[in-house]
N, C-alpha and C positions, 0 to 999 in steps of 0.2 A: 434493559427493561424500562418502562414506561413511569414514569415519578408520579408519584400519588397528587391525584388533580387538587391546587389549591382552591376552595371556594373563594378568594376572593380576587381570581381573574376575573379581568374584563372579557367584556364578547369579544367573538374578533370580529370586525367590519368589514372585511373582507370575504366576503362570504357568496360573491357574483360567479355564474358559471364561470368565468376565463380566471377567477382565482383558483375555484375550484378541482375544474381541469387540468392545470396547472402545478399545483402547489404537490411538493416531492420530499418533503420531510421525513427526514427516515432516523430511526435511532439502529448502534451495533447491539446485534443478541451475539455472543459467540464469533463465530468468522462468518456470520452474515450480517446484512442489513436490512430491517423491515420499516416498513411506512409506519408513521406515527399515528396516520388518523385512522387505518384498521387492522394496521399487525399483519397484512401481507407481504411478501417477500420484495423487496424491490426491483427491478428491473434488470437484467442481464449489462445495460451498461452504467446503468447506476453503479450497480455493484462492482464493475471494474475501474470505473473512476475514484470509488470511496476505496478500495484497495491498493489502487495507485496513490492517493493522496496519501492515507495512511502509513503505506512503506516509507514515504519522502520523510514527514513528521516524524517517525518512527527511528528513521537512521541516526546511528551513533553522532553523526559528524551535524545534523540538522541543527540550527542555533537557537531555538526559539524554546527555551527551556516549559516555557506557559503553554505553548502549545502542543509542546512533549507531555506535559503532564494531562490535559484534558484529553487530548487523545489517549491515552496508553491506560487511563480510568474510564474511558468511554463516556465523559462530559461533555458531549457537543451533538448537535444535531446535523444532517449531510444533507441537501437538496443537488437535483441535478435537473439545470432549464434549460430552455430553447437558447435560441443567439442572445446573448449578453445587450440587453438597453432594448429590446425588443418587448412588446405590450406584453406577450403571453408569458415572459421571463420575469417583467416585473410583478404581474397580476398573481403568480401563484408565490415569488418572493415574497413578496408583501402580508400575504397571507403566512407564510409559514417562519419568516421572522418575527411578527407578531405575536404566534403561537409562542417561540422561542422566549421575548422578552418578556412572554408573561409567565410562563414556567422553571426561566434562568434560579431560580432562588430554591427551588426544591431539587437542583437536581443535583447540590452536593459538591463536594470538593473545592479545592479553594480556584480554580479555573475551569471554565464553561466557555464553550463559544458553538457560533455559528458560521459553517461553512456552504458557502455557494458556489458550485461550479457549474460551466453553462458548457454546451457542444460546441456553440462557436462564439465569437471567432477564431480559429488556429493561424499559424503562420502571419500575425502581425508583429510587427515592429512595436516596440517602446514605446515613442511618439501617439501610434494607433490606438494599442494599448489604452495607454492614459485616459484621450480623448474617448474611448468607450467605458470604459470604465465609471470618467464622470457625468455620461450620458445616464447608465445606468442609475448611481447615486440620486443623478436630478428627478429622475422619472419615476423613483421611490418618493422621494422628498413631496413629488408634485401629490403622490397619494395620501401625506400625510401630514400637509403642512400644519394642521392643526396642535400636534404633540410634539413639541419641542424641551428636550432637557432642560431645566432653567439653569442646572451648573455650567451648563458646558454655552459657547458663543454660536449664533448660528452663522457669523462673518468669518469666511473661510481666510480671509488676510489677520486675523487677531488669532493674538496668542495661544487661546486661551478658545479656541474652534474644534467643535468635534460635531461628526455627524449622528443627527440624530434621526431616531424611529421609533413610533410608537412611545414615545417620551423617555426614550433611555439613549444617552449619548453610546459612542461603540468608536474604536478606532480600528479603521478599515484596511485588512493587509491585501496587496493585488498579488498575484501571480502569474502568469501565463510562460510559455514555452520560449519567448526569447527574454527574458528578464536577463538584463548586466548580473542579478546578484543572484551568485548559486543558489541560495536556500529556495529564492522565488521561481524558480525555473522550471515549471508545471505544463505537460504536455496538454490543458486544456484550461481555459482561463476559468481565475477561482476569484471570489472575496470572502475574506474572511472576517468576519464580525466580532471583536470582542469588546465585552461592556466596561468602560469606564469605571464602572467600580469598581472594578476588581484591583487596577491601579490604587485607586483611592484607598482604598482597602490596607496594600500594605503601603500606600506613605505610610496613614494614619500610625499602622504598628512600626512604621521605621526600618520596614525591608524594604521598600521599593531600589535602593540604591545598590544594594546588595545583587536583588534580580536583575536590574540592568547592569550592572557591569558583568554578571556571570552570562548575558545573553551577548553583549558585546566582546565579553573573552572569545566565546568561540564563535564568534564572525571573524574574528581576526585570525583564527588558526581559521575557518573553510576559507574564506574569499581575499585573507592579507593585509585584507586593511577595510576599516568599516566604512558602510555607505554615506557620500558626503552630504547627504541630508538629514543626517541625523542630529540632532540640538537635545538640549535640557527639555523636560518638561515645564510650559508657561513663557518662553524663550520668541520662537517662532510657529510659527500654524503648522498642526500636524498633519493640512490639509500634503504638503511635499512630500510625505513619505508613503502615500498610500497607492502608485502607484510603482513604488520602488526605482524608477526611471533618477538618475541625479538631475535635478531640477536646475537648472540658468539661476544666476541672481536676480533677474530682472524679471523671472518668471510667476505668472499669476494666475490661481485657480480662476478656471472655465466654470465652478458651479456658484448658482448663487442663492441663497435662501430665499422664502415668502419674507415679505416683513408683517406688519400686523396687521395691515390691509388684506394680505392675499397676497399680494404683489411681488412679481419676485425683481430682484434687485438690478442693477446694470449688469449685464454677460460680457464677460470675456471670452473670444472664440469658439469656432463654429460649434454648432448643434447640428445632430446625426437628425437625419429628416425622420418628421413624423411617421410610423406605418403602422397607426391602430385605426382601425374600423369607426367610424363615428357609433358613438356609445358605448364602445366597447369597451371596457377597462376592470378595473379589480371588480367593481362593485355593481 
């Protein structure tokens, strides 16, 4: 069901044909899933990706306790775009993320998230993977450089770095169909958005130590031993975990924040080529 509108959301900005067209926000009624912005039924394969997604989440042996419990309450919302770093993928994301962190607070339960899965790409490698992935992230980022969490760093090499949108940091879980690690191993590449506070939330009460070790117990009964990019919280950048890929030592996040100019920072490695239309974009 649909969370009673808070008055004191912001508008969303996004509001340009190619968001519009675009944007696929769907909440669960039941064993369907209908669009958020007018309660019709979503799409034939929307609804087969959100029900794929869900059984994975869903399975006894899945380790990600937070994200058992939002799904299995129906706290999260489901979009399904075009190719993954693609204008018309990011322009209706953008829009319906937005939507998401400004309703996150009314919809309950102690986890909430947002999930994004896109058609393509399939059949990439790790490496690929990654490299789209942070394509994608940037070309949010580029829509939003203005709202930056001030808790969280926007330097993807410091500690203490999370990505933000619409001014709420989120640490960003990748999946797609060749991921090394069972849980991530998603016939269709997804990202998954969960907001920082909710972390924050239980240091504050003194469980967070508790949930991570009960999410890293059963990594270790599915996959035998946990992914070796996994650190402390504040330790190293959580930008290594978010394509689940085990990262080199020497290896260095491709994205790079605006700084306070506008400007975005020095790039590390290639960027997927431009293919929006001049003027075309969320807004």
């Amino acid at each position: 069901m649909r969370a009673a509108r808070n008055t004191g959301r912001r508008e969303n900005p996004f509001s340009g044909r190619l968001a519009l067209t675009n944007g696929s926000s769907a909440v669960p009624v039941g064993k369907k899933v209908v669009r958020v912005s007018n309660g019709a039924p979503a799409g034939p394969l929307q609804q087969l990706v959100h029900d794929s997604f869900r059984a994975l989440v869903l399975n006894p042996a899945f380790s990600c306790v937070g994200a058992r419990s939002a799904v299995r309450r129906g706290n999260y919302r489901f979009g399904l775009y075009a190719r993954m770093g693609s204008a018309a993928a990011t322009a209706g994301l953008a829009r319906d993320l937005f939507d998401f962190a400004e309703e996150q607070a009314d919809l309950g339960g102690e986890f909430s998230t947002f999930v994004a899965s896109f058609e393509e790409p399939t059949g990439v490698g790790e490496e690929e993977f990654e490299g789209v992935l942070w394509e994608q992230l940037r070309r949010l980022h580029e829509e939003d450089r203005r709202h930056h969490d001030p808790a969280a760093s926007p330097d993807p090499e410091d500690a203490d770095f999370a990505f933000s949108f619409a001014g709420r940091a989120f640490f960003v879980v990748g999946l797609h169909g060749a991921s090394s690690r069972f849980a991530r191993r998603f016939a269709w590449p997804t990202l998954v958005f969960n907001a920082h506070s909710q972390f924050d939330r239980l240091r504050e009460e003194g469980r967070y130590a508790r949930f991570q070790e009960a999410i890293r117990r059963r990594e270790r009964e599915l996959q035998g031993a946990l992914n070796p990019n996994l650190a402390e919280f504040g330790t190293i950048s959580e930008a290594r975990q978010y394509s689940g890929r085990p990262a080199e030592p020497e290896w260095r996040c491709p994205f790079r924040a605006s700084d306070a100019n506008g400007q975005d920072g020095p790039e590390v490695g290639p960027r997927v080529p431009e293919d929006r239309e001049e003027g075309e974009w969320t807004r």
